[in-house]
C-alpha angles and dihedrals in degrees: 000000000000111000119193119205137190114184127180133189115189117179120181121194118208094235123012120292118227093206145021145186128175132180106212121198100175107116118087121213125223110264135170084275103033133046116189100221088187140326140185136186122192134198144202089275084232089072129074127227128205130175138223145128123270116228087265091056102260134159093247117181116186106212118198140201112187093171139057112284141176094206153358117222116192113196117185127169131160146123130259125181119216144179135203115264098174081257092297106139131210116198142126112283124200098183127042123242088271097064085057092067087070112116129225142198089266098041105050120142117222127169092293099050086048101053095047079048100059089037089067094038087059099044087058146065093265086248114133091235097047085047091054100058099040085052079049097063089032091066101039090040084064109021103070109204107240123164114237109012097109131025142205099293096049118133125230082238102048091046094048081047099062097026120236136057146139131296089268085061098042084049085052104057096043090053096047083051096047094054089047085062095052086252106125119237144188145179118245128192123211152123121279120205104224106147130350091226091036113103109208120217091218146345122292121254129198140156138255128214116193112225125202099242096030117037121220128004130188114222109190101204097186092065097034092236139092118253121292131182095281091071121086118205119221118163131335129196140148095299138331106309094056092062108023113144091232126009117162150156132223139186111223121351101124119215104006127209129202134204124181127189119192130181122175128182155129114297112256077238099080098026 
């Protein structure tokens, strides 16, 4: 399917800021599942932009604000065409499955984690990919989706602890399970194609397990499936802040606000 996308970030700073830098992962790469048919991203014509690749092999633009400023505004559309691959992924890979059972601040696995983990483990055939759905389902079954009851900065273990969060805690805690289990794991950022009239308030996240036989599945633990086509695949990395979509410092500013406006649908073209 071709799935056309226009994303915009806005944040507004209270008093001017004297400084600015933002890492920007916003820009998809073609792929065996996913072809990018155009894409532009625009910029207050007071900031600079330069491009490279992360260590993870990300499209990573470094966006700069050397004067003083009231607000940055991020504008991206494009199209990308995509097919449904049952979740396998194809893409270049620097490091190789091991490096993904590395644990980080956000995916640590304390008693909790664990236990959910080996629950999973004992409900299934013992098979990597049979462990990974059923983690799957055991995440999702205790952890309720609910908009802004965690943050960034939420931990797999404070979110399983109250609860509910969003798909990049969800992400979280499966990942921080997988890699208990000795199954590699890592966050992925995207767009998910839900419904052509319906505004979204940010990206999609999901993880990603890597089988022996396969490579690497997504496992989107919010809505209970693997990827289909109607997923579009940014930046991955070992949690959240490897493949957020914007992260960023600033000197000055004050109280800052953010808006975030978000439509997904099918191209014109296959309609």
């Amino acid at each position: 399917m071709r799935i056309q996308i226009n994303h915009e970030t806005v944040y507004r700073y209270a008093e001017p800021a004297s400084y600015a830098i933002q890492a920007l992962r916003l820009k998809p790469q073609d792929s065996a599942h996913q072809t990018v048919l155009g894409w532009k991203i625009q910029v207050p014509s007071f900031a600079s932009v330069t491009e490279t690749r992360d260590v993870y092999g990300n499209v990573l633009q470094m966006l700069y604000v050397e004067k003083p400023h009231e607000e940055i505004a991020i504008r991206v559309s494009g199209e990308v065409e995509t097919i449904d691959r049952s979740g396998v992924v194809s893409t270049f890979e620097p490091f190789t499955p091991r490096f993904y059972l590395r644990r980080t601040a956000l995916t640590e696995a304390d008693e909790a984690i664990v236990e959910l983990a080996e629950g999973a483990r004992a409900g299934s055939d013992r098979s990597p990919l049979d462990v990974s759905h059923r983690l799957m389902d055991a995440v999702r079954d205790v952890l309720d989706y609910r908009i802004g009851s965690t943050d960034a900065a939420t931990t797999a273990p404070e979110a399983l602890a109250q609860g509910s969060g969003v798909c990049q805690d969800h992400a979280h805690v499966f990942i921080a399970a997988a890699r208990h289990l000795g199954i590699p794991a890592r966050y992925v950022s995207g767009y998910l194609w839900i419904d052509t009239n319906l505004e979204h308030e940010a990206g999609h996240a999901w993880a990603e397990a890597h089988i022996d036989g396969l490579g690497w599945v997504g496992f989107d633990v919010a809505n209970r499936i693997c990827p289909t086509a109607a997923y579009v695949r940014v930046a991955s990395g070992l949690d959240y802040l490897e493949a957020a979509p914007v992260r960023g410092l600033r000197r000055g500013g004050g109280q800052e606000t953010l808006e975030v406006r978000l439509k997904i649908g099918e191209s014109a073209a296959q309609q």
